[in-house]
C-alpha positions as CSV (number, residue, x, y, z in Angstrom):
1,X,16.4,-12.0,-0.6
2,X,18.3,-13.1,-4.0
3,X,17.1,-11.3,-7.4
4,X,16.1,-13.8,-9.9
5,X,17.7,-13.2,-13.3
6,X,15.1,-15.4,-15.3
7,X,11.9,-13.2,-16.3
8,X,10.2,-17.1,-16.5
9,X,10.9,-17.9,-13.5
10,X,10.4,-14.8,-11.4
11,X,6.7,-15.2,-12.7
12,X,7.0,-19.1,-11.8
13,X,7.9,-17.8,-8.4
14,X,5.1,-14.8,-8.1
15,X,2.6,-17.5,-9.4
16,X,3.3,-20.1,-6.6
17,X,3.2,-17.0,-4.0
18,X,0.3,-15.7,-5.3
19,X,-1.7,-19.1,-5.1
20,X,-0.4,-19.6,-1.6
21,X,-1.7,-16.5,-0.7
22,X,-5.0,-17.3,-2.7
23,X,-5.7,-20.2,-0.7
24,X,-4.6,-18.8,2.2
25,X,-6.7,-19.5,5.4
26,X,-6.6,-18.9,9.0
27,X,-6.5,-22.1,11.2
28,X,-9.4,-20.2,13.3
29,X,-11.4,-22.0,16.1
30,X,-10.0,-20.4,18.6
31,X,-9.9,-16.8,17.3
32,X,-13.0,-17.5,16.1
33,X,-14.5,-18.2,19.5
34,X,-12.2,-14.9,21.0
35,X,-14.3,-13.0,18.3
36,X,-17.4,-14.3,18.6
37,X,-17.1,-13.8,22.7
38,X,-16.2,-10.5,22.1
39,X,-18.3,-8.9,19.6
40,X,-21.0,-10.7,21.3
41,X,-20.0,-8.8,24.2
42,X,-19.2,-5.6,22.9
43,X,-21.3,-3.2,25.0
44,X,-19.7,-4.5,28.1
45,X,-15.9,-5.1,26.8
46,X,-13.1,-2.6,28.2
47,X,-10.7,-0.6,26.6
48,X,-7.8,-3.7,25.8
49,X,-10.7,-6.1,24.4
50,X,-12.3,-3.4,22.4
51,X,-8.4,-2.5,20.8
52,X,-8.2,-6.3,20.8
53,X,-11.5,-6.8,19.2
54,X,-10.8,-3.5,16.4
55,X,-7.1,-5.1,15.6
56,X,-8.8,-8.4,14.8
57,X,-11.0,-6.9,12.5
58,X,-9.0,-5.1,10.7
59,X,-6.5,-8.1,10.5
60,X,-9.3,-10.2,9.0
61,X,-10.4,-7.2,6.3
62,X,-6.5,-7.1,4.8
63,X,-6.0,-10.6,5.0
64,X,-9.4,-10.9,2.9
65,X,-8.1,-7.9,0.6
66,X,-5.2,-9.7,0.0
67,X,-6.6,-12.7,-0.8
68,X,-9.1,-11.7,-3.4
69,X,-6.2,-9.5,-4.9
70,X,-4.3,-12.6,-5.5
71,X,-7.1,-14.2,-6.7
72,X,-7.5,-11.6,-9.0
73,X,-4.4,-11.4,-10.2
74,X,-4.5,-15.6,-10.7
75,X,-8.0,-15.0,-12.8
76,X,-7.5,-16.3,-16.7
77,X,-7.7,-12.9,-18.3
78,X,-9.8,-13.6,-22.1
């Protein structure tokens, strides 16, 4: 990673990688389906799929954290 030297254009660059991160979405039919399958299944799922199942929850939580944190953050202030 290079330092930038410009204040400008190190907010240039935080701008563009907050607006990325903004509109950030998950290309999601088939987790979506691995989800649904599982948390419709959850009383009957093993050990792995219920691990699997937590992970892809809490990957979906901090992705959504981050998101609204960079929407936030991109918000006109008054």
């Amino acid at each position: 990673m290079t330092a930038i030297a410009d204040p400008r254009e190190a907010l240039t660059t935080s701008a563009t990688a907050l607006r990325r991160l903004a509109a950030y979405r998950l290309s999601h039919d088939e987790w979506d389906r691995r989800i649904l399958d599982l948390g419709e299944r959850k009383n009957e799922i093993s050990d792995d799929e219920r691990a699997e199942l937590t992970a892809w929850v809490q990957f979906s939580q901090e992705r959504s954290i981050e998101k609204f944190g960079a929407e936030a953050a991109l918000w006109p202030r008054t």
